[in-house]
C-alpha positions as CSV (number, residue, x, y, z in Angstrom):
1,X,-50.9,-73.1,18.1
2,X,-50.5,-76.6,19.1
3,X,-52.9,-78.6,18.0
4,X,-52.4,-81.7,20.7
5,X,-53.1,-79.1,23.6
6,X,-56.2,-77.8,21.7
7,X,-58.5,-80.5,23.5
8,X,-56.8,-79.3,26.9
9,X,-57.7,-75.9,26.0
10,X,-61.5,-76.7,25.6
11,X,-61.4,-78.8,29.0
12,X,-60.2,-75.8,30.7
13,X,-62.9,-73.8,29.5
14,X,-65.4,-76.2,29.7
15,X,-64.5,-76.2,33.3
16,X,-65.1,-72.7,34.2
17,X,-67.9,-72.9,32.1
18,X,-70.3,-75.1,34.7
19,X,-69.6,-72.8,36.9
20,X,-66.9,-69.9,37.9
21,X,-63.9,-71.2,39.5
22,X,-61.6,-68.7,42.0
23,X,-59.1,-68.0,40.4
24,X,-56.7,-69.6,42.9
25,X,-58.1,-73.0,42.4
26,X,-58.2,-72.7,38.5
27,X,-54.3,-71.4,39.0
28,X,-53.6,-74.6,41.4
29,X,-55.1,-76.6,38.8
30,X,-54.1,-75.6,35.4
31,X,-51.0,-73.3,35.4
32,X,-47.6,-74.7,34.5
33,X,-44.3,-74.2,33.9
34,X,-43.7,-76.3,31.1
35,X,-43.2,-73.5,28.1
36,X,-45.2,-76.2,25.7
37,X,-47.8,-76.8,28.1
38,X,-49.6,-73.4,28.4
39,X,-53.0,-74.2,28.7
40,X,-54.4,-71.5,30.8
41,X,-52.3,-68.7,28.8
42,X,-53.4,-69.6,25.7
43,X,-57.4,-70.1,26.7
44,X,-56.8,-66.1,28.2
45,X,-55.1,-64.8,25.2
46,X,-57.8,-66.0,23.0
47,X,-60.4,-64.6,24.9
48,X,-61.7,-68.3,25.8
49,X,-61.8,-67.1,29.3
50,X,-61.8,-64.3,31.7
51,X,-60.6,-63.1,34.7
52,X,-63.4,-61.3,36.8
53,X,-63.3,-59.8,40.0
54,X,-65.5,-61.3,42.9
55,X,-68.0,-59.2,45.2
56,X,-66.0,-59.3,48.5
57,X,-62.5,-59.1,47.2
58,X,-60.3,-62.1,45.1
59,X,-61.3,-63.4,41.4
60,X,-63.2,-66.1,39.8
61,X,-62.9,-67.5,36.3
62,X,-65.6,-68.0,34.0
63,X,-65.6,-68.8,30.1
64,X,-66.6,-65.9,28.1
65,X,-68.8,-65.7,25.3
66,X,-66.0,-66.7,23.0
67,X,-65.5,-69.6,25.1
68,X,-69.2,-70.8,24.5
69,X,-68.9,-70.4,21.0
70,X,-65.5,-73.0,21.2
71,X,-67.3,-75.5,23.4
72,X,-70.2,-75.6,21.0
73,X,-68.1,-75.4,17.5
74,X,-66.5,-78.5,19.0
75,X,-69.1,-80.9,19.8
76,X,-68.7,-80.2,23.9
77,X,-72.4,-79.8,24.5
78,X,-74.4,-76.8,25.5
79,X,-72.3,-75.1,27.5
């Protein structure tokens, strides 16, 4: 892992962690093509965050309890 896309890791979850996102609008905001820039792919393979299906059809994001834990082991407040 990367360490200078670590903090951009724990904004992305600390993002989803105010409140669920849909998933389009975390997609629009966070997915990339760069291959050294994946952000969202690395915050889902840790388990950081979660992809959860919304009453009504579509998905939201939200940070798991994983990504909780991260926030708080790094100083990010109580999220």
């Amino acid at each position: 892992m990367d360490n200078a896309i670590e903090p951009l890791i724990l904004d992305l979850v600390e993002w989803v962690a105010e409140t669920p996102k849909p998933y389009a609008d975390v997609m629009d905001a966070w997915r990339t093509s760069c291959p050294r820039l994946t952000v969202w792919e690395d915050a889902l393979d840790r388990g950081l965050v979660s992809r959860v299906a919304r009453v009504g059809g579509g998905f939201e994001v939200a940070a798991t309890k994983a990504g909780i834990a991260a926030l708080r082991i790094s100083g990010r407040g109580d999220a």
